[in-house]
Short mmCIF file of the C-alpha atoms (twelve columns), coordinates in Angstrom:
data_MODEL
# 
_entry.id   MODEL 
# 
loop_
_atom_site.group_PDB 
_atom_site.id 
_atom_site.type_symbol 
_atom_site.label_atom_id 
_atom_site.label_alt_id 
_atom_site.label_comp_id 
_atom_site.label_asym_id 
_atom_site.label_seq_id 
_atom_site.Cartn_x 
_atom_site.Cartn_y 
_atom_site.Cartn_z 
_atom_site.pdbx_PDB_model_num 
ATOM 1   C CA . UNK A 1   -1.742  -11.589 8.457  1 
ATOM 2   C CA . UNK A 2   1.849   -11.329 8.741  1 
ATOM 3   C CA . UNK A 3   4.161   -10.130 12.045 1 
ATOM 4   C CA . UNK A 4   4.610   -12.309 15.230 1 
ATOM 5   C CA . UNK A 5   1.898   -12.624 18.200 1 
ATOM 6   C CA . UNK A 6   4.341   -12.776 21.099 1 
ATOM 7   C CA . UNK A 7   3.323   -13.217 25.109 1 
ATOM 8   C CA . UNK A 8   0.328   -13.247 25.921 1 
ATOM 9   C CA . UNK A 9   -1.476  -15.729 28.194 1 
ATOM 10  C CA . UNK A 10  -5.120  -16.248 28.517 1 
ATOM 11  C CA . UNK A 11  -5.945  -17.235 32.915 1 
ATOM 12  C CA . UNK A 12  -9.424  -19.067 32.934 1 
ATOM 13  C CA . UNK A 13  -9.318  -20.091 28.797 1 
ATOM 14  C CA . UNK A 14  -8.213  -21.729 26.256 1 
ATOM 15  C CA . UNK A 15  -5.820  -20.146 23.559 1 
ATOM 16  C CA . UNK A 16  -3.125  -18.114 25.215 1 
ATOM 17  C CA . UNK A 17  -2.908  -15.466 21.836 1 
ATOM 18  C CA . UNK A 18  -6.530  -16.940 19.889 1 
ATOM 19  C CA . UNK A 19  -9.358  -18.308 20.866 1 
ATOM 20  C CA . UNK A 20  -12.052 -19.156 18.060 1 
ATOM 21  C CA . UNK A 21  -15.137 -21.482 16.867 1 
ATOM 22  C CA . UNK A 22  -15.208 -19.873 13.248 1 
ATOM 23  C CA . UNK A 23  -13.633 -20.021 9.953  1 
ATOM 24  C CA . UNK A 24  -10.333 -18.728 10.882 1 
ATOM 25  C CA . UNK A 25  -7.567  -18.390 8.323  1 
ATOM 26  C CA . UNK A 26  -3.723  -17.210 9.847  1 
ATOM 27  C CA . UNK A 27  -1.301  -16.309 7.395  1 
ATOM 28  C CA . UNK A 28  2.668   -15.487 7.688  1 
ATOM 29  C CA . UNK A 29  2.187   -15.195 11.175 1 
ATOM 30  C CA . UNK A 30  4.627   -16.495 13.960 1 
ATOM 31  C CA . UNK A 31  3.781   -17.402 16.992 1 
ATOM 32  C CA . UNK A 32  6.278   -17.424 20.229 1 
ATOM 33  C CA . UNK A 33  5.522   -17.453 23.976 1 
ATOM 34  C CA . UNK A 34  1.975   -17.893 24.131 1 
ATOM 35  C CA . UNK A 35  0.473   -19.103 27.264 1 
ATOM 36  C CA . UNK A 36  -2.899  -21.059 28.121 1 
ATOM 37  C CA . UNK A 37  -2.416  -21.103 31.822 1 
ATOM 38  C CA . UNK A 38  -5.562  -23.382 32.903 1 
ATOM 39  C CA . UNK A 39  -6.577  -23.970 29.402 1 
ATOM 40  C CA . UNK A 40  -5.564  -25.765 25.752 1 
ATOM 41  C CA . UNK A 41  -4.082  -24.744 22.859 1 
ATOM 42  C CA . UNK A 42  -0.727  -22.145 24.220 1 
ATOM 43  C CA . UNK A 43  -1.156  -20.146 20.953 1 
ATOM 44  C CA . UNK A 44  -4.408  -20.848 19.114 1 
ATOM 45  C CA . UNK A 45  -7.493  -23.000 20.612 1 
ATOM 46  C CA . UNK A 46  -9.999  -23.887 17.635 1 
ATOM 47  C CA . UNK A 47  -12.717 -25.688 19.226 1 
ATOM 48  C CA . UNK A 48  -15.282 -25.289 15.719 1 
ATOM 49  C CA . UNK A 49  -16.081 -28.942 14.698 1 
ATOM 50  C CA . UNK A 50  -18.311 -28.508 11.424 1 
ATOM 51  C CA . UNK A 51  -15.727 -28.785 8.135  1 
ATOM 52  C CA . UNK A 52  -17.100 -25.162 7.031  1 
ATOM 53  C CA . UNK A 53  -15.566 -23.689 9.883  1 
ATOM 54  C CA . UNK A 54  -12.005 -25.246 9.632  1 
ATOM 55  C CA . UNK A 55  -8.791  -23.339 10.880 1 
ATOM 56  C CA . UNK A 56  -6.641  -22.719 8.142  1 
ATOM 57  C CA . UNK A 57  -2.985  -21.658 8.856  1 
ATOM 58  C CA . UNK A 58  -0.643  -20.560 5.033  1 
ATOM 59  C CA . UNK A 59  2.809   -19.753 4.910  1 
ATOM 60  C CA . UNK A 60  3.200   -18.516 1.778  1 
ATOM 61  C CA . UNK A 61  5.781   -15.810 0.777  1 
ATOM 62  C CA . UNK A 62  7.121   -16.146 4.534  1 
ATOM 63  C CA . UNK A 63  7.488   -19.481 7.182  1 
ATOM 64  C CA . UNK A 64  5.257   -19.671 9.760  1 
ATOM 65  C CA . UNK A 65  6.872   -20.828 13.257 1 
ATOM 66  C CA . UNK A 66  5.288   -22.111 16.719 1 
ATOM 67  C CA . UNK A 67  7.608   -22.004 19.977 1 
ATOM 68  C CA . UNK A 68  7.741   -21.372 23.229 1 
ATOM 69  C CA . UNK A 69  4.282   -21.458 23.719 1 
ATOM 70  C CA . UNK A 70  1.933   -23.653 26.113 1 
ATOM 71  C CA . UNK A 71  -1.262  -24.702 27.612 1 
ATOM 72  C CA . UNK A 72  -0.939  -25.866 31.200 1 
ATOM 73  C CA . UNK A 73  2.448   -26.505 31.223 1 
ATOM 74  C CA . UNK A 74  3.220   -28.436 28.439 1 
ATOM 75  C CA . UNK A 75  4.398   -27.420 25.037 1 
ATOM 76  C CA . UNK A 76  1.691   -27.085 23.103 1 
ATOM 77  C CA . UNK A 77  0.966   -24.527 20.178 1 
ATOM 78  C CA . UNK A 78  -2.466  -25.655 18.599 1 
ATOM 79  C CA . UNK A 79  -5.838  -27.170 20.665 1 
ATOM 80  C CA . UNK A 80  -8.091  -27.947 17.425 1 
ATOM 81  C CA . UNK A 81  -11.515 -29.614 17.427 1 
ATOM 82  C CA . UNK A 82  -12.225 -29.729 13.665 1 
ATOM 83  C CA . UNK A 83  -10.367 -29.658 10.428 1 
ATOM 84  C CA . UNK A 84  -7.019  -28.445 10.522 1 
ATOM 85  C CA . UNK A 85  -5.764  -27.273 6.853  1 
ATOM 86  C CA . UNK A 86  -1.761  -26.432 7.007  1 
ATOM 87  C CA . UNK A 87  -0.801  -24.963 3.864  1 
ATOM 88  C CA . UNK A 88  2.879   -24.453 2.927  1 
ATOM 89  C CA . UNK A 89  3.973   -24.290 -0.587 1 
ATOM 90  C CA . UNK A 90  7.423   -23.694 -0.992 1 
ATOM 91  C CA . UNK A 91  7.707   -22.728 2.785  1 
ATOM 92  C CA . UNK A 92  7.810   -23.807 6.389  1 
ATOM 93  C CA . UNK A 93  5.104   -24.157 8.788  1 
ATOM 94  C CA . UNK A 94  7.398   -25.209 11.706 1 
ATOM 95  C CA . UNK A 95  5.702   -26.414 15.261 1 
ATOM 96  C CA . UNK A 96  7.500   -26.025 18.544 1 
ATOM 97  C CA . UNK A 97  5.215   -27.978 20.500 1 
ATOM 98  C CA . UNK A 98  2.399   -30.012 19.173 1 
ATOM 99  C CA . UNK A 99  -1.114  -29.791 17.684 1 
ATOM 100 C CA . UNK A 100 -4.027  -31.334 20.475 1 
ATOM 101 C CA . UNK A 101 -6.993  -32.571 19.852 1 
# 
């Protein structure tokens, strides 16, 4: 919760930064530069289907920003299989690239 995951690139998988298939919850995190080199999802790659194990990402008390990050090439900052919950409030949840699916 909180900071910035910056530069790192996963070879043979999916989710250059975060890979996961369970409940995952990111808070006030940014995420810049991420690289899937073969795989989807430049930042995070979700790939849980069943609604108890969505991906849940909160800004709240700080924005949460996606750039620079991508998955075989193209810009692209979330691969998500399942439910996708963005939760803002009075803040910014700003994406760079896109969200796959």
């Amino acid at each position: 919760t909180g900071g910035t995951i910056s530069g790192n690139t996963a070879t043979t998988s999916d989710g250059g930064a975060i890979w996961t298939e369970v409940k995952t919850v990111i808070a006030n995190t940014n995420f810049t530069n991420n690289t899937a080199t073969t795989g989807n999802g430049g930042a995070i790659s979700h790939t849980a289907t069943a609604v108890e194990r969505a991906l849940g990402i909160i800004a709240d008390g700080n924005d949460v920003t996606f750039s620079g990050n991508k998955a075989n090439g193209a810009d692209n900052d979330i691969y998500n299989a399942g439910q996708l919950e963005l939760i803002a409030g009075t803040n910014k949840i700003t994406l760079g690239g896109c969200i796959w699916r």
